[in-house]
The first five atom37 places (N, CA, C, CB, O) and aatype in JSON, in Angstrom:
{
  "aatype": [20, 20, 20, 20, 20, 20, 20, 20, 20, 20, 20, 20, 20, 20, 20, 20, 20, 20, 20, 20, 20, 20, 20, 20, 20, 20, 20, 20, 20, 20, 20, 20, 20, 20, 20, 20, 20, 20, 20, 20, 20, 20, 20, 20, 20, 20, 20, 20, 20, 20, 20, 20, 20, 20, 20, 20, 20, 20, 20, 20, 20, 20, 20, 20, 20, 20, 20, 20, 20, 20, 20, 20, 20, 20, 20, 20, 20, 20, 20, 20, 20, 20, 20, 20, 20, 20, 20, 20, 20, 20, 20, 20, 20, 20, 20, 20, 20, 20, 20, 20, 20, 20, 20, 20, 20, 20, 20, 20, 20, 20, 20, 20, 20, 20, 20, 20, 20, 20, 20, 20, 20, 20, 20, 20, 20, 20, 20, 20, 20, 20, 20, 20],
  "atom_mask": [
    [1, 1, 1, 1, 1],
    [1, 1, 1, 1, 1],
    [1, 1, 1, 1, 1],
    [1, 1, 1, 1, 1],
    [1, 1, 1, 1, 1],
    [1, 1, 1, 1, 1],
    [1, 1, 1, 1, 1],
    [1, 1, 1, 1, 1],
    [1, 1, 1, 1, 1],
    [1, 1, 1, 1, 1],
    [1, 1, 1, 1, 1],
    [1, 1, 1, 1, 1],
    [1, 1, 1, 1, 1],
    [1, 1, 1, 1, 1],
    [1, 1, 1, 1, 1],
    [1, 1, 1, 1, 1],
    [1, 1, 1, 1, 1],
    [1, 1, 1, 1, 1],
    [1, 1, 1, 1, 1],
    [1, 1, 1, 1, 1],
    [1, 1, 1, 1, 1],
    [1, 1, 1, 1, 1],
    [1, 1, 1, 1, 1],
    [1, 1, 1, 1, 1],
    [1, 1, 1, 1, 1],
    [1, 1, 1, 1, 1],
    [1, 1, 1, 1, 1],
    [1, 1, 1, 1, 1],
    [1, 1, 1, 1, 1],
    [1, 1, 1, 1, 1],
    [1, 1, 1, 1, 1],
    [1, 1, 1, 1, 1],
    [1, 1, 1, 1, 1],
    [1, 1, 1, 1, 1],
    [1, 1, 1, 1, 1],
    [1, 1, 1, 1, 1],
    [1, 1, 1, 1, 1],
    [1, 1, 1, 1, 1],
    [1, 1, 1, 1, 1],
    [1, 1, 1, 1, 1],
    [1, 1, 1, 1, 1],
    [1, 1, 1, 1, 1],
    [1, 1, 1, 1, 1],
    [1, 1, 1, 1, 1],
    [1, 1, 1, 1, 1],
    [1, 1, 1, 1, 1],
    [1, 1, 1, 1, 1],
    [1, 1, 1, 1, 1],
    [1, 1, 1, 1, 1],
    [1, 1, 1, 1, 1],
    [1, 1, 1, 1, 1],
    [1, 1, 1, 1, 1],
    [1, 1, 1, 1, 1],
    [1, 1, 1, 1, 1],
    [1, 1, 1, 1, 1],
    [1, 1, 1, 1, 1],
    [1, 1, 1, 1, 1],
    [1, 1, 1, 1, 1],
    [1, 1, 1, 1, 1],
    [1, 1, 1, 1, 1],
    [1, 1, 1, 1, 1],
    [1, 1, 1, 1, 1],
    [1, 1, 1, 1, 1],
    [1, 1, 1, 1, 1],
    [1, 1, 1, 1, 1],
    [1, 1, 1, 1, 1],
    [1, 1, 1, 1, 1],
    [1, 1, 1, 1, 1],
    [1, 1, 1, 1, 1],
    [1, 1, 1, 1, 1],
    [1, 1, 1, 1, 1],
    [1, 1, 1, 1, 1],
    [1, 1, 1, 1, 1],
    [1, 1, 1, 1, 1],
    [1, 1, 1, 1, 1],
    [1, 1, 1, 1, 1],
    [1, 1, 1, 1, 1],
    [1, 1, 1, 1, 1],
    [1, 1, 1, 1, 1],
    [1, 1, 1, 1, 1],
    [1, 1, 1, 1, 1],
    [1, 1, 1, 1, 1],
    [1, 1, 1, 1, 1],
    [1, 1, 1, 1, 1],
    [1, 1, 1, 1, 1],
    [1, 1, 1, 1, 1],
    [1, 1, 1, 1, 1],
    [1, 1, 1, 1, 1],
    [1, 1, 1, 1, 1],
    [1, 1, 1, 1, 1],
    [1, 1, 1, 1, 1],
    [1, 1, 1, 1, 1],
    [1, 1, 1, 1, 1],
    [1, 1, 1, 1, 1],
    [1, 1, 1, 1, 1],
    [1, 1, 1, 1, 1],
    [1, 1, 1, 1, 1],
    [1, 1, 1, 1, 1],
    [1, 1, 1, 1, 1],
    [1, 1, 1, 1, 1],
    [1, 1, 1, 1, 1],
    [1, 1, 1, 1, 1],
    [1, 1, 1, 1, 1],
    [1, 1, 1, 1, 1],
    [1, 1, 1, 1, 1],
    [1, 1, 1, 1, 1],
    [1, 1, 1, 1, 1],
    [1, 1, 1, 1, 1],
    [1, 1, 1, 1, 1],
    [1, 1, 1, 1, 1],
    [1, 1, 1, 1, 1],
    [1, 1, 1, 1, 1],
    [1, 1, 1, 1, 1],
    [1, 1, 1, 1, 1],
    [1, 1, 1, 1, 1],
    [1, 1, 1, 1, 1],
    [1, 1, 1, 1, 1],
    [1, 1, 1, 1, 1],
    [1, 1, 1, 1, 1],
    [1, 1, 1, 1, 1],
    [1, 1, 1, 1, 1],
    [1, 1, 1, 1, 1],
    [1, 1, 1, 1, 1],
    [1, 1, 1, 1, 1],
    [1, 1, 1, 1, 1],
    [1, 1, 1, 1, 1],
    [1, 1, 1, 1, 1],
    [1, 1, 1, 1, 1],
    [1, 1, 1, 1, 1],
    [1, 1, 1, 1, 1],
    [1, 1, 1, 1, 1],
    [1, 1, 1, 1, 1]
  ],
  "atom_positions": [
    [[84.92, 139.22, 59.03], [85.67, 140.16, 59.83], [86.73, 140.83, 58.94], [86.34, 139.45, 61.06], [87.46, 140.2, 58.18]],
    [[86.72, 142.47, 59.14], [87.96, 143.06, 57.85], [89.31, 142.52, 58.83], [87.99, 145.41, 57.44], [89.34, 141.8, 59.82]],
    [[90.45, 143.28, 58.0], [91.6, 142.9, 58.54], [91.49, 143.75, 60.0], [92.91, 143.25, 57.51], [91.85, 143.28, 61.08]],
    [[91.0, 144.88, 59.83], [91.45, 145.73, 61.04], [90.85, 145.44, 62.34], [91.19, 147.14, 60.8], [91.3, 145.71, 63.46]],
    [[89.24, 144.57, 61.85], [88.79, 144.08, 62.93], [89.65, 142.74, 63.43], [87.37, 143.84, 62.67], [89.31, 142.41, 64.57]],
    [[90.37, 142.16, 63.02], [91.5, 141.29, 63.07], [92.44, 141.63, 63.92], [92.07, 141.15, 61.93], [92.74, 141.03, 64.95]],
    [[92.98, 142.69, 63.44], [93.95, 142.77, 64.44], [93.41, 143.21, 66.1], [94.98, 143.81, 63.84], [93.81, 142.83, 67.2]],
    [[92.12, 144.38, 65.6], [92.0, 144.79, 66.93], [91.43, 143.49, 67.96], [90.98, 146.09, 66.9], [91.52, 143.54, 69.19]],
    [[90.96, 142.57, 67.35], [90.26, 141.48, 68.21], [91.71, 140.54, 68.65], [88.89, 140.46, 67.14], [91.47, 139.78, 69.59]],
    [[92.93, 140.47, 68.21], [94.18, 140.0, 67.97], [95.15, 140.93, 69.63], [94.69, 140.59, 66.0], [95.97, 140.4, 70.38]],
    [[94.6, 142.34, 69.67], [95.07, 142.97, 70.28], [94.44, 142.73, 71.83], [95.03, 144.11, 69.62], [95.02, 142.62, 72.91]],
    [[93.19, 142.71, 71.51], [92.19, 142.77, 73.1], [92.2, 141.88, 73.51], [90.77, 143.04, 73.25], [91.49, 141.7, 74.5]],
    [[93.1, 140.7, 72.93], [93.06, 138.95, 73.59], [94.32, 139.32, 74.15], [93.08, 137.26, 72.39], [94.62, 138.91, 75.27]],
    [[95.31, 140.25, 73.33], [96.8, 140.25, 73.99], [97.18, 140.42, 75.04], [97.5, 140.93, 73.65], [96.92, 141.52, 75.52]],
    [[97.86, 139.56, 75.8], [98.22, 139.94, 76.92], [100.0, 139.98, 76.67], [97.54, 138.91, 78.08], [100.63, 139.06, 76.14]],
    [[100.47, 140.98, 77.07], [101.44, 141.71, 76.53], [101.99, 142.77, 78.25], [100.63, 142.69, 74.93], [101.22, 143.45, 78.93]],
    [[103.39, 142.55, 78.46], [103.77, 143.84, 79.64], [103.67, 145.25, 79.02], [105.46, 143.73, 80.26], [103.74, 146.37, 79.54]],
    [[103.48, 144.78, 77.6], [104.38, 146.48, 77.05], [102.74, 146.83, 76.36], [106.35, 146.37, 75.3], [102.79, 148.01, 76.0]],
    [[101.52, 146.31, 76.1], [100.48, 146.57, 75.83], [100.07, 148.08, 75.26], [99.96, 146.19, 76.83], [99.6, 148.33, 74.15]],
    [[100.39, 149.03, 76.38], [100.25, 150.33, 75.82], [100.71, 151.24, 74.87], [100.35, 150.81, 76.44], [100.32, 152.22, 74.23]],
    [[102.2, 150.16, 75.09], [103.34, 150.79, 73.6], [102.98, 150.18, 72.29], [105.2, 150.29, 73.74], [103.24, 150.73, 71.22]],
    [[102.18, 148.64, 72.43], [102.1, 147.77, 71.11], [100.85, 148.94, 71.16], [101.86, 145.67, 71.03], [101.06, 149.74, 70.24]],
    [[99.84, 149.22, 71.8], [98.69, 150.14, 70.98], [99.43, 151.87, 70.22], [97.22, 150.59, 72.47], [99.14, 152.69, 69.35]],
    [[100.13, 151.72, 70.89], [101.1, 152.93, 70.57], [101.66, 153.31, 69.26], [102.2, 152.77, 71.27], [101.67, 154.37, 68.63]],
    [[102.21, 151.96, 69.02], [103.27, 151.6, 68.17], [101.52, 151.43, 67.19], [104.7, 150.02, 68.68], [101.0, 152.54, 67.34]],
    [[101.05, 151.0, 66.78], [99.68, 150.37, 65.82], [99.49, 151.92, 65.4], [97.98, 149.4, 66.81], [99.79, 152.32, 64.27]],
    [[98.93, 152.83, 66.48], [98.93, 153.73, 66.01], [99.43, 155.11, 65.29], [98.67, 153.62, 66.4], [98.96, 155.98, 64.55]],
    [[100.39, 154.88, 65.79], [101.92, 155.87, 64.92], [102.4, 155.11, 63.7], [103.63, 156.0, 66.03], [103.08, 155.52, 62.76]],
    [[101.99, 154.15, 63.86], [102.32, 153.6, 61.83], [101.27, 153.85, 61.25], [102.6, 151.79, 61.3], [101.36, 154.65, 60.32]],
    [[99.76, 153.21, 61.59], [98.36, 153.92, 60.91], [98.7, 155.21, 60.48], [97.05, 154.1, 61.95], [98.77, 155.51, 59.29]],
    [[98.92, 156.0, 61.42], [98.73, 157.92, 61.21], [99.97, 158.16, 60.57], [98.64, 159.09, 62.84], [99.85, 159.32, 60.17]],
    [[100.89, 157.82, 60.29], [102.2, 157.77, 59.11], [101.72, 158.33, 57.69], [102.78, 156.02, 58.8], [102.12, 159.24, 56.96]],
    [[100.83, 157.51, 57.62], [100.36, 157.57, 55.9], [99.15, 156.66, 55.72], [101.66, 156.92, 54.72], [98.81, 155.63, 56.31]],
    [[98.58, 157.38, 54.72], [96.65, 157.38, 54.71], [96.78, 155.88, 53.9], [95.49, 159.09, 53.46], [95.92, 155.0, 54.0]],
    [[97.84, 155.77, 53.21], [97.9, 154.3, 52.18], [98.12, 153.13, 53.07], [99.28, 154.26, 50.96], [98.07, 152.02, 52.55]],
    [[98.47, 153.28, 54.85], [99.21, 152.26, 55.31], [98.09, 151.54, 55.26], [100.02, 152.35, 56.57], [97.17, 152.11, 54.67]],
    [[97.8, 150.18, 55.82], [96.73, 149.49, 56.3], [97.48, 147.88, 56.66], [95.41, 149.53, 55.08], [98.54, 147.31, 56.41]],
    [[96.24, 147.59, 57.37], [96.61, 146.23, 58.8], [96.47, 145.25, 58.73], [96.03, 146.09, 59.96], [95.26, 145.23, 58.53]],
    [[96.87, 143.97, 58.74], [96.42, 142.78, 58.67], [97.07, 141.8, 59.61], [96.5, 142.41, 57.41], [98.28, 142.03, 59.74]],
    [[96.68, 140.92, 60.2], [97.09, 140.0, 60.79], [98.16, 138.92, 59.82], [95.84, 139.45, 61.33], [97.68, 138.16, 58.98]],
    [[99.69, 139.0, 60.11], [100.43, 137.64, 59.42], [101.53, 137.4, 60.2], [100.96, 137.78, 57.83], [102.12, 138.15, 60.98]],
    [[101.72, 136.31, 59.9], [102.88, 135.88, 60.76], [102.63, 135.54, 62.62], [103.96, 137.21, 60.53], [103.4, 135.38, 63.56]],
    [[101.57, 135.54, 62.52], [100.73, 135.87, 63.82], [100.76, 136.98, 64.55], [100.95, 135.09, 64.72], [100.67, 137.05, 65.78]],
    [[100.91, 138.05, 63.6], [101.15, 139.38, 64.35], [100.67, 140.56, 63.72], [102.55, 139.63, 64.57], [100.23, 140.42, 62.58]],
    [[100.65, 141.32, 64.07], [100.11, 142.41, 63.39], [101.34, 142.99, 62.86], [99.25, 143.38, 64.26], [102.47, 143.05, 63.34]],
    [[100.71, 143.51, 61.45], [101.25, 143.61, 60.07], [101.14, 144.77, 59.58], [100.71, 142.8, 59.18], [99.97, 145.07, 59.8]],
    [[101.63, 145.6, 59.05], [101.2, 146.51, 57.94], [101.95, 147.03, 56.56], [100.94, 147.56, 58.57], [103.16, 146.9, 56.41]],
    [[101.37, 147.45, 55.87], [101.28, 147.27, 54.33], [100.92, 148.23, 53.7], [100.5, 146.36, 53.88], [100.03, 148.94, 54.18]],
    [[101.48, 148.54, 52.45], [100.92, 149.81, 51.67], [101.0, 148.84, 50.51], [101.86, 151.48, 51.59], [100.14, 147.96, 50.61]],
    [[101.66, 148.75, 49.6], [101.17, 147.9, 48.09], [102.1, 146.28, 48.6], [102.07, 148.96, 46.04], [102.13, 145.27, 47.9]],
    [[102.72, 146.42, 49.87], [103.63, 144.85, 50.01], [103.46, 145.18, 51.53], [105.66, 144.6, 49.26], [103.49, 146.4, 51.71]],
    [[103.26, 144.34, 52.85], [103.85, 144.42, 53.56], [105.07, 144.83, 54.41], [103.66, 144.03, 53.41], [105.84, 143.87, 54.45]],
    [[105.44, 145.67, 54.96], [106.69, 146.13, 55.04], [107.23, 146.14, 56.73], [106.66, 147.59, 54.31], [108.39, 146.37, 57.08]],
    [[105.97, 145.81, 57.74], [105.92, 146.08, 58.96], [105.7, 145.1, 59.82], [105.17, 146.9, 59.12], [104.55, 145.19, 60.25]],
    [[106.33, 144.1, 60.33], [105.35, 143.33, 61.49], [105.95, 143.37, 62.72], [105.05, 141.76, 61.23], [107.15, 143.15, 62.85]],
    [[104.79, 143.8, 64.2], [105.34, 143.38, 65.35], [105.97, 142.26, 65.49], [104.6, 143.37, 66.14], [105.63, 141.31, 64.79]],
    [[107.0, 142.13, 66.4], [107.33, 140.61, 67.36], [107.48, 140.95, 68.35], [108.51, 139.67, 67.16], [108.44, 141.58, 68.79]],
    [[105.91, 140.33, 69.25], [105.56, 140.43, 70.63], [106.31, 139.81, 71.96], [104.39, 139.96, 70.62], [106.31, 139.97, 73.18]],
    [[107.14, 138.75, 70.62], [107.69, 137.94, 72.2], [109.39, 137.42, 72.21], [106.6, 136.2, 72.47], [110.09, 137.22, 71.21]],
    [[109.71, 137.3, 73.37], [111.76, 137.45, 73.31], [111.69, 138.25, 73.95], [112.88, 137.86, 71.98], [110.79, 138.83, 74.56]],
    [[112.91, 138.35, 73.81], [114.05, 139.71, 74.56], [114.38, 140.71, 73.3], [115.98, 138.96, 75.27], [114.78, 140.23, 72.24]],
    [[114.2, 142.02, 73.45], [113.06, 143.03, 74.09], [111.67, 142.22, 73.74], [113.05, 144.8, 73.3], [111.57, 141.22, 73.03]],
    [[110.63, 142.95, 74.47], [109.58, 142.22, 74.5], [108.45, 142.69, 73.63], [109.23, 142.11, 75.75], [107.33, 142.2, 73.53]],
    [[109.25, 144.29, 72.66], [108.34, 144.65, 71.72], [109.99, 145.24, 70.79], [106.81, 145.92, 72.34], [110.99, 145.9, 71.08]],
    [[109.33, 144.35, 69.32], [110.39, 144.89, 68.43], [109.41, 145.15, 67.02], [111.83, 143.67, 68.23], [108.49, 144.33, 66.95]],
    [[109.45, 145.78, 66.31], [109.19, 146.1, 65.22], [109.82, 146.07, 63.99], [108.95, 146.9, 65.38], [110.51, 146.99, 63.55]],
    [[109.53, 144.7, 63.25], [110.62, 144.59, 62.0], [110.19, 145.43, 60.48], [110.76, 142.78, 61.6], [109.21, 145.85, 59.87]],
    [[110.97, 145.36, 60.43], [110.82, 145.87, 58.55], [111.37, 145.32, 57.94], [111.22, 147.1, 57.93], [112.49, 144.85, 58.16]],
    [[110.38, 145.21, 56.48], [110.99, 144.82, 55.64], [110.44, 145.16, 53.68], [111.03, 143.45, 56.22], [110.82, 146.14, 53.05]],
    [[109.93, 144.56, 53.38], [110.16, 144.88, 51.92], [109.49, 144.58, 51.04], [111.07, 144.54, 51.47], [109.37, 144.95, 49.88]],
    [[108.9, 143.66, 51.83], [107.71, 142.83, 51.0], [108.19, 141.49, 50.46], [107.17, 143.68, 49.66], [109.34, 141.12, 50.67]],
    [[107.25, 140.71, 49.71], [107.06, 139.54, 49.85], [108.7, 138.79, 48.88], [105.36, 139.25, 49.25], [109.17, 137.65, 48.89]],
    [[109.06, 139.77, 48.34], [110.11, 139.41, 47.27], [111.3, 139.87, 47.42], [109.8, 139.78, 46.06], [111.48, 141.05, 47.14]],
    [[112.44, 139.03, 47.9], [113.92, 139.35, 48.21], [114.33, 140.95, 47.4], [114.96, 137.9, 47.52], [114.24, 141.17, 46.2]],
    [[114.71, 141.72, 48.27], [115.13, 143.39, 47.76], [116.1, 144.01, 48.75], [113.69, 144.52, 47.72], [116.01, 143.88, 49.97]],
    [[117.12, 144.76, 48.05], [117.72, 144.89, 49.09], [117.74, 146.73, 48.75], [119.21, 143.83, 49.22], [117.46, 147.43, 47.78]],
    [[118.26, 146.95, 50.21], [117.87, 148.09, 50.74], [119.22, 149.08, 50.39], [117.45, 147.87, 52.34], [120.15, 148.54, 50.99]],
    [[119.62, 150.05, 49.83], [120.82, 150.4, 49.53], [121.09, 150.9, 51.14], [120.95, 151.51, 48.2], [120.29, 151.12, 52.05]],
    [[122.81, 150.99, 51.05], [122.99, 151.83, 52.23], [123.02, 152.97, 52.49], [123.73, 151.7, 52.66], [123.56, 153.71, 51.67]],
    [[122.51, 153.51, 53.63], [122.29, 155.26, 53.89], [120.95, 155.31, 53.29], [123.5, 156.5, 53.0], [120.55, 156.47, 53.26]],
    [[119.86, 154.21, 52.65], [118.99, 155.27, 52.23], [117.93, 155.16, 53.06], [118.58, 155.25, 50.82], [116.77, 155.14, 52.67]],
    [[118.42, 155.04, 54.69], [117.63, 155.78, 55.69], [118.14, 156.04, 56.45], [116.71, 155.4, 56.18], [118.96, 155.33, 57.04]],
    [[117.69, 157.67, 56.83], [118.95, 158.25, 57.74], [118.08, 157.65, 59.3], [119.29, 160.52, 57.56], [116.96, 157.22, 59.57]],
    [[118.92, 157.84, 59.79], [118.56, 157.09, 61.6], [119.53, 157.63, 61.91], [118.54, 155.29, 62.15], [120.51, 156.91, 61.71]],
    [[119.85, 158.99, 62.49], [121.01, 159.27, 63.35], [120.93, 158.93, 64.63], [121.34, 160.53, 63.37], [121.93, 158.96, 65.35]],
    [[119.55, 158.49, 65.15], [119.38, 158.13, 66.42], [119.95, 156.37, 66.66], [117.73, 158.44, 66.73], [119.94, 155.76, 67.73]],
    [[120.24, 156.06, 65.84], [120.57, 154.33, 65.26], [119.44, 153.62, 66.06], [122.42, 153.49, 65.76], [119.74, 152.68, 66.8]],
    [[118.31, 153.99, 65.96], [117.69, 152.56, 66.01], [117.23, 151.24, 65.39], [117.03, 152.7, 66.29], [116.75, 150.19, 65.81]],
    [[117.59, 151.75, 64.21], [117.32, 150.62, 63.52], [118.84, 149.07, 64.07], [117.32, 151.34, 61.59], [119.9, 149.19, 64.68]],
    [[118.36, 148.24, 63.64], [119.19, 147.22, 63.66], [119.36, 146.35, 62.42], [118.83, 146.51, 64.65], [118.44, 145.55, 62.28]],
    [[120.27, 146.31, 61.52], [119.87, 145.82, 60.47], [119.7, 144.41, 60.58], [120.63, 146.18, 59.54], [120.13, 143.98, 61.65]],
    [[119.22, 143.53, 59.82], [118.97, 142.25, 60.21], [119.68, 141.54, 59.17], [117.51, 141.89, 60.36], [120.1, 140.43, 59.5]],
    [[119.97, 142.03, 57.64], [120.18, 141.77, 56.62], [120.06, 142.62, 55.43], [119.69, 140.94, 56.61], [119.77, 143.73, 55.86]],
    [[120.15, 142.68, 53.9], [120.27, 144.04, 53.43], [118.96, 144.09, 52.94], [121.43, 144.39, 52.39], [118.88, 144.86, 51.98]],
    [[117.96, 143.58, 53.23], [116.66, 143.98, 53.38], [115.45, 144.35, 54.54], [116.34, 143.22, 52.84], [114.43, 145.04, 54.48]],
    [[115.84, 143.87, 55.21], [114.8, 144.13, 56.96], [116.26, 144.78, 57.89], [113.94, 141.86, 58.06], [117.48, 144.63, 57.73]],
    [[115.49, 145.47, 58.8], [115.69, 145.33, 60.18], [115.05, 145.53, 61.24], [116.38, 145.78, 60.41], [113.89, 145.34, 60.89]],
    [[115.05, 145.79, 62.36], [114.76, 145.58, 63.75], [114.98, 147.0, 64.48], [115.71, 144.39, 64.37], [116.06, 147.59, 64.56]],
    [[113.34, 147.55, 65.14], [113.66, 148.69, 66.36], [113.08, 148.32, 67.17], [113.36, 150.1, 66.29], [111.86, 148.19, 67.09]],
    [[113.96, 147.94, 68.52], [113.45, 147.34, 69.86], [112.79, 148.49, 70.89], [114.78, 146.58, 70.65], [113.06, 149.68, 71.03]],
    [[111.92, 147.7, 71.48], [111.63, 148.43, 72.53], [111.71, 147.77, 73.54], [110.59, 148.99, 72.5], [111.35, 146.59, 73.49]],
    [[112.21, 148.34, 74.8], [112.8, 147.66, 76.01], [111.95, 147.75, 77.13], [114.11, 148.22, 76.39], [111.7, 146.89, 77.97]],
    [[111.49, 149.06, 77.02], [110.9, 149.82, 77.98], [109.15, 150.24, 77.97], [111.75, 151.02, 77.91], [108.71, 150.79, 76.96]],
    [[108.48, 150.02, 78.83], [107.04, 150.5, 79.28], [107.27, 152.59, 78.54], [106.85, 150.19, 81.75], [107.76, 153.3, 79.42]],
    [[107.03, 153.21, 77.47], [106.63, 154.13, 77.32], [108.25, 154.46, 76.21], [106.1, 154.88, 78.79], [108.7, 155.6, 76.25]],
    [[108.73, 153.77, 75.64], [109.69, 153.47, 75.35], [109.01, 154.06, 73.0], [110.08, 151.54, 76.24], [109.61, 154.61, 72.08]],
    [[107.96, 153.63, 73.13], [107.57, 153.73, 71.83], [107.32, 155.43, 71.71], [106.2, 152.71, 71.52], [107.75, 156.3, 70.95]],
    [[106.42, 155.43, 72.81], [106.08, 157.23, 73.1], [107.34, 158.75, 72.76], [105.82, 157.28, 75.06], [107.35, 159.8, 72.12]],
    [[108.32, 157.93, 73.74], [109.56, 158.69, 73.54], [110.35, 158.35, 72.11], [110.51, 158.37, 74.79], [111.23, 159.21, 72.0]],
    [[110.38, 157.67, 71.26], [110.53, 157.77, 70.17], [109.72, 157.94, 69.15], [111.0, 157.14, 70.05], [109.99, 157.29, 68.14]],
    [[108.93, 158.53, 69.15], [107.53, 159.02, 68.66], [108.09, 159.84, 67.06], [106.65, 160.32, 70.09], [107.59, 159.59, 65.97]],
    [[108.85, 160.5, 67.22], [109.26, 161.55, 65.79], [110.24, 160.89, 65.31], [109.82, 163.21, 66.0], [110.17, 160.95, 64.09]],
    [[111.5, 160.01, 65.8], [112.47, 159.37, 65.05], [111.65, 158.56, 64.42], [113.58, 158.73, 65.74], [111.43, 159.2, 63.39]],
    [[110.78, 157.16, 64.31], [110.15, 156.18, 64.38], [109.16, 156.99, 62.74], [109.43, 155.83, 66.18], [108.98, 156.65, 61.57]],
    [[108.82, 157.95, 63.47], [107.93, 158.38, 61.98], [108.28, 158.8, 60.76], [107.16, 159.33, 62.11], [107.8, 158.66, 59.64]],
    [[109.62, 159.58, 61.39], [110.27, 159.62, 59.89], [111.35, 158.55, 59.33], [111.01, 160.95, 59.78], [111.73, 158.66, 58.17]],
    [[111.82, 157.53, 60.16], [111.88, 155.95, 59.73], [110.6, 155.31, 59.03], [112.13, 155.04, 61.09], [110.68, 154.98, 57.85]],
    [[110.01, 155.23, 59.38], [108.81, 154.22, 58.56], [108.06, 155.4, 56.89], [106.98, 153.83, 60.27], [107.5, 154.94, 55.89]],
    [[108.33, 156.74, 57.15], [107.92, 157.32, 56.06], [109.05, 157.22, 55.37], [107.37, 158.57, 56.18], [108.61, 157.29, 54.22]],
    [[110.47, 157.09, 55.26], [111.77, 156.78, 54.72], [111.13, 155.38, 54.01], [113.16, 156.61, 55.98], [110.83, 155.12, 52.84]],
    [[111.06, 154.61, 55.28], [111.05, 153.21, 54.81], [109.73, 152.68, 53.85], [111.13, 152.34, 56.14], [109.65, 151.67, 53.14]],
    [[108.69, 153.79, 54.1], [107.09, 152.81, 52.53], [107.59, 153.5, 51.27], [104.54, 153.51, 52.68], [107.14, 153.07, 50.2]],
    [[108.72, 154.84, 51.21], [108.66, 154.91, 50.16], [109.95, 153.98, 49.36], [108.54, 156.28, 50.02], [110.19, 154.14, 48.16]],
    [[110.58, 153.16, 50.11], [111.68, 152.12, 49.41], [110.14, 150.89, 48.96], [113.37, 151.28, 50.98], [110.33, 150.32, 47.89]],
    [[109.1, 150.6, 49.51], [108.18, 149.48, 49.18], [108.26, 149.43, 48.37], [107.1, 149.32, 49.34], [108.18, 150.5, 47.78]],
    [[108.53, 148.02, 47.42], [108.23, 148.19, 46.15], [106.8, 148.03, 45.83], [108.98, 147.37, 45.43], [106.06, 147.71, 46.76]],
    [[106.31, 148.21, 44.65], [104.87, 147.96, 44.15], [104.48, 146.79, 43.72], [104.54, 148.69, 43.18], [105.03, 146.38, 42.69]],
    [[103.71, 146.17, 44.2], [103.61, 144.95, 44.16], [103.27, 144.5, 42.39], [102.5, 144.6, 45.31], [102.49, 144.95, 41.55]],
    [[104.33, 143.35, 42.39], [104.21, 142.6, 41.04], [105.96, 143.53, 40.4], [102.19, 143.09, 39.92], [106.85, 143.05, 39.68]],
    [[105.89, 144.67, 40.91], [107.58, 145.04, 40.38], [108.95, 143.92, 40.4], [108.14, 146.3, 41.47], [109.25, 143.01, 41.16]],
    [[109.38, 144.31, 39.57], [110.82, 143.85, 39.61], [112.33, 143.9, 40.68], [111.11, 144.42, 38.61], [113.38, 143.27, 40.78]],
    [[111.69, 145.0, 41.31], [112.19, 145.83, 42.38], [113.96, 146.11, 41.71], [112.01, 144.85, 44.13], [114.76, 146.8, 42.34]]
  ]
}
């Protein structure tokens, strides 16, 4: 099974309230950039251009959050070098953070902030095996 059949078989078992936004959300990071691609880690769906940089967390309070981060090797993120005037991000630390979703259609309506966050954020990825 590839990764993508992974996740999607990962997805059609999911039972999830916010379901339409996690297919939502899968797909507005795919269509981001032709380099992204998917894998199941952490028990969640993942995505990656030369490091991992993306994984859902399906479950808590909000009940769909989307972390970032950096890949597999401690890096930290300078400040300002992603603009979010909408502040959704949440920082978590000076490498990841956190954009919640609260709401049933909640991913939809942030549809253009969200894309130019995650195209901000693969080009900080480092390349895997770098020094960062």
């Amino acid at each position: 099974m590839s990764a993508t059949e992974s996740v999607q078989a990962y997805i059609a078992r999911l039972d999830h309230p916010m379901l339409d936004d996690v297919l939502e959300l899968r797909k507005l990071i795919l269509l981001t950039d032709r380099s992204i691609g998917e894998s199941i880690k952490w028990n969640a769906p993942s995505f990656y251009t030369t490091e991992h940089f993306a994984t859902m967390r399906l479950s808590g309070k909000p009940p769909l959050q989307l972390i970032l981060h950096l890949g597999a090797k401690k890096q930290i993120m300078p400040k300002g070098a992603i603009a979010d005037p909408d502040a959704l991000l949440t920082w978590l630390g000076p490498d990841r953070a956190s954009i919640s979703f609260s709401t049933v259609g909640s991913v939809a309506a942030k549809r253009g902030q969200l894309t130019a966050i995650l195209k901000q954020w693969i080009r900080r990825v480092p390349v895997k095996g770098s020094l960062g």
